[in-house]
C-alpha positions as CSV (number, residue, x, y, z in Angstrom):
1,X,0.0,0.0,0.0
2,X,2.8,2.2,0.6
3,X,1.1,4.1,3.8
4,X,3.5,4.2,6.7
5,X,2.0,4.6,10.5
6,X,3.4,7.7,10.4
7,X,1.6,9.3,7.4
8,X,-1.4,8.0,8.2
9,X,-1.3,9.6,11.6
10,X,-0.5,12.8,10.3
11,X,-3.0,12.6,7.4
12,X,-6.1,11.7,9.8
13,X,-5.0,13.8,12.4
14,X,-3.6,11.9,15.3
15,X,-0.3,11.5,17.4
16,X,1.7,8.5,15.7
17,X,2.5,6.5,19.0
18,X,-1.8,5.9,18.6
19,X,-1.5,4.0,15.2
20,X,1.7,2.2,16.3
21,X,0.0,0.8,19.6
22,X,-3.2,-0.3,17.2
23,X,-0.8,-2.2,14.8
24,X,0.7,-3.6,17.9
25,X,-2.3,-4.4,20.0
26,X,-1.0,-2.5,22.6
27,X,-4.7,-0.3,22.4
28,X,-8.0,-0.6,20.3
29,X,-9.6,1.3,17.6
30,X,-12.0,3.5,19.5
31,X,-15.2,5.2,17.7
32,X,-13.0,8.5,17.6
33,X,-10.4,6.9,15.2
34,X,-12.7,4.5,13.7
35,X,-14.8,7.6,11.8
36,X,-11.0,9.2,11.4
37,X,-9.9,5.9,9.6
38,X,-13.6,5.6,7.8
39,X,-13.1,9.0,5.9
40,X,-9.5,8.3,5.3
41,X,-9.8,5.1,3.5
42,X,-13.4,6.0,2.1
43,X,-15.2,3.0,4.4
44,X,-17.5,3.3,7.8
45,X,-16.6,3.9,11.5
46,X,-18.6,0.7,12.1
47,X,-16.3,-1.5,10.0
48,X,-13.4,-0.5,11.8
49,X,-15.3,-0.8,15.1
50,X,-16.7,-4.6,13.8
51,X,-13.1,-5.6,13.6
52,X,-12.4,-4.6,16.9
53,X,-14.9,-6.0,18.5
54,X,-13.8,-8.9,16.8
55,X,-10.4,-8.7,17.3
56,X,-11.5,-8.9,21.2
57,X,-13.5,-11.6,21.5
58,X,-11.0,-13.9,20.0
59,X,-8.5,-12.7,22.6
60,X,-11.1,-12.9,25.1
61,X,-11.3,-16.8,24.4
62,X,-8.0,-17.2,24.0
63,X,-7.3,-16.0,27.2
64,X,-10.3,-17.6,29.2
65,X,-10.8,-20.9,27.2
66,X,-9.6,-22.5,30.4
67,X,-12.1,-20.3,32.9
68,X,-14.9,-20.8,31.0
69,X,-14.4,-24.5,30.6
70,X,-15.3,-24.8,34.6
71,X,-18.4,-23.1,33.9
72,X,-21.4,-25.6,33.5
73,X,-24.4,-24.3,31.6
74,X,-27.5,-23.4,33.5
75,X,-29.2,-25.8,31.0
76,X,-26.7,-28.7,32.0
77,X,-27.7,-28.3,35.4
78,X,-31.4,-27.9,35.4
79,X,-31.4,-31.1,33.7
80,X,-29.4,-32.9,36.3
């Protein structure tokens, strides 16, 4: 594509160190930089903010996959 993070912060308006930590997953795409990114790249905020959402709920799982295995449905246990 030839975009760095660094002309795509200054081009939509915010401080580099934000698109870096994005790329990184060191923060998430809030609504502010989702309608930044949606005029940028001609899309909409709610794309951007789709993918995040997404983006947590696998990591979510990842990270709880052992947690949530402990849990028995309500279901399960009305039934036993």
């Amino acid at each position: 594509m030839g975009l760095s993070q660094y002309r795509l912060a200054i081009e939509i308006g915010v401080p580099p160190r934000r698109i870096n930590e994005i790329v990184h997953g060191k923060r998430g795409i809030s609504a502010d930089t989702a309608l930044r990114l949606a005029r940028f790249f001609g899309t909409d905020a709610q794309s951007w903010l789709n993918l995040q959402s997404h983006y947590d709920m696998e990591k979510a799982q990842l990270e709880t996959s052992k947690a949530l295995d402990k849990i028995m449905p309500w279901s399960e246990r009305a039934a036993a």
